[in-house]
N, C-alpha and C positions, 0 to 999 in steps of 0.2 A: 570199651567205654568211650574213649577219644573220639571215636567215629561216630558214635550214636548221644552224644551229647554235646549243647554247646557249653565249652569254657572261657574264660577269661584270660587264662598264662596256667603255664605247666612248668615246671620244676623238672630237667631230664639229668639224672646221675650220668654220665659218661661210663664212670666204671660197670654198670650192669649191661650185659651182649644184648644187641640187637637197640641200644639206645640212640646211634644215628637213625635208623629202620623207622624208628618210631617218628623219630624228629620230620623225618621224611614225607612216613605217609599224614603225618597232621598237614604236612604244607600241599600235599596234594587233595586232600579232601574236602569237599565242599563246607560244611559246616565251619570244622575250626580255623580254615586256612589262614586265615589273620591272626590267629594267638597270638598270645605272646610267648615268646620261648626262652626261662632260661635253663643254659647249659652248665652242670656243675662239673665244670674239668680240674683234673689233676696236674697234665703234663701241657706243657706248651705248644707239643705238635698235635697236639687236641685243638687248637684254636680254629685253626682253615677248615679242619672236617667236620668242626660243630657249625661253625657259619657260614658252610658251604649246603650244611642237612636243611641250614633254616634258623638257627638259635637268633636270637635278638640282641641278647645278654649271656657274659661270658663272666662265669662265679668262679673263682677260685679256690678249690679244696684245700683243708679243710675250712668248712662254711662256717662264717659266725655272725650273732645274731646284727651286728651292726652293719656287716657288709652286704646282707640280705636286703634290712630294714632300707638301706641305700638304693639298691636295686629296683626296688618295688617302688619306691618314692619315683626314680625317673621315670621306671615304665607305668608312673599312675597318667598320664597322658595316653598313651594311645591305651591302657587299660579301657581309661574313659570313653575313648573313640569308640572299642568293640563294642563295649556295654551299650549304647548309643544305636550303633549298627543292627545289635542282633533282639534287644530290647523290643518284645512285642508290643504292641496298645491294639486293645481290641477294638474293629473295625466293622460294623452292615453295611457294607458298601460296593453296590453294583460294579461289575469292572467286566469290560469287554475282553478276552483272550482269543489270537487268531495266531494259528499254526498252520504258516505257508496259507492257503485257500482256505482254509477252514475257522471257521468265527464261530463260536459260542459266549452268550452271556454266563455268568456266572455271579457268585458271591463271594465276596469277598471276607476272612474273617475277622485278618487281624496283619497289621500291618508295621513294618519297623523300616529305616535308613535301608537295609540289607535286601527287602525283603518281604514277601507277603502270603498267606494262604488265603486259598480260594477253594470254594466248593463249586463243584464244574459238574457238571448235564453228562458230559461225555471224557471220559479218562482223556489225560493227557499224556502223551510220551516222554518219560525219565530223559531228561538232558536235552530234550527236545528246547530248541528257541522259538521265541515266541512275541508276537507283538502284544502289549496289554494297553489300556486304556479306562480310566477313571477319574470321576469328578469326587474331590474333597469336600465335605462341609466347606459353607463360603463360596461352594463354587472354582475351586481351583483343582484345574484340570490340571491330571498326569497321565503323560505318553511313553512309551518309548519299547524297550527289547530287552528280554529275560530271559532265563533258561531255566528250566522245569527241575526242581533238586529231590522232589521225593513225587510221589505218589501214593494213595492207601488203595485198599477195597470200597472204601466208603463216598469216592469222588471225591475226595481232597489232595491239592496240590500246594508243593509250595514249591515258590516259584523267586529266584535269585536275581532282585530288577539289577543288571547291568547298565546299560546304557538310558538315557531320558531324550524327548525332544521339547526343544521350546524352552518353555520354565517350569517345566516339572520338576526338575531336581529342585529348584528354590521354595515350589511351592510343598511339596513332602518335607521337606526342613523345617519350612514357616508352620506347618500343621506340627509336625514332631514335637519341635518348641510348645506350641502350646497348649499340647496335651502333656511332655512333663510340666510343666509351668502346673497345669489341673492339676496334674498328678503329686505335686509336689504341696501345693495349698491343700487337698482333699488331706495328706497324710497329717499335716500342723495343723487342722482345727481339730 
């Protein structure tokens, strides 16, 4: 489920086998690799192996409701940040994707900080990088280099924007903004 969902932060007991394993492939895998992680150890030479798997946060067994509550409080910051990152807003918006020589228009469906899916003419390659390019409402163009995190049957990619050129990164921000800003007014009336 870890693999095929995204979350927020995870809770890893240390006492149940194969709980670095796990810590592990979360920070390898594309979707959750930012979690938040915390690790509930018992012994102290738990510490280096929990925050070496990946953990964030180091709980000390036995857990109680205050030291939790404490926890969750600090990591409500980069909490924020994921939710922000992986947070979709739906998107009809044209975007050019070119892999090495090859250029296809496509559609674009829905877009986050992280991240975008696109309906594509022609499958694209799992892990495959790629240059994208699209203009925002308002007119504010985004360039730059991603890599291809899924594919279906149906022509749909989603696709991990890593790098921006220009002011793309500011202008996806400035758009973000103010669609929760909509998002947030549409919810209060």
């Amino acid at each position: 489920m870890l693999l095929t969902c995204t979350i927020d932060g995870v809770f890893v007991d240390l006492e149940v086998a194969g709980a670095l394993g796990v810590m592990e492939s979360i920070r390898k895998g594309t979707s959750n690799a930012k979690v938040v992680i915390f690790a509930c150890v018992v012994h102290a030479r738990e510490y280096t192996d929990a925050l070496g798997a990946g953990a964030n946060f180091l709980l000390r067994k036995p857990l109680n409701e205050d030291s939790i509550a404490l926890h969750i409080t600090i990591a409500k910051e980069l909490l924020e940040r994921e939710r922000r990152r992986y947070f979709r807003h739906a998107a009809s918006v044209p975007v050019i994707l070119k892999e090495g020589e090859v250029e296809q228009h496509a559609r674009m469906t829905n877009l986050s900080e992280g991240g975008m899916a696109a309906r594509t003419a022609r499958a694209l390659k799992h892990n495959a990088l790629i240059d994208f390019d699209f203009d925002l409402p308002a007119r504010a163009s985004v360039t730059g280099r991603g890599q291809v995190a899924w594919t279906n049957t149906e022509g749909m990619a989603g696709v991990i924007l890593q790098n921006f050129r220009g002011t793309g990164r500011e202008n996806l921000e400035a758009w973000l903004r103010i669609q929760e800003q909509l998002g947030t007014a549409r919810k209060g009336s």
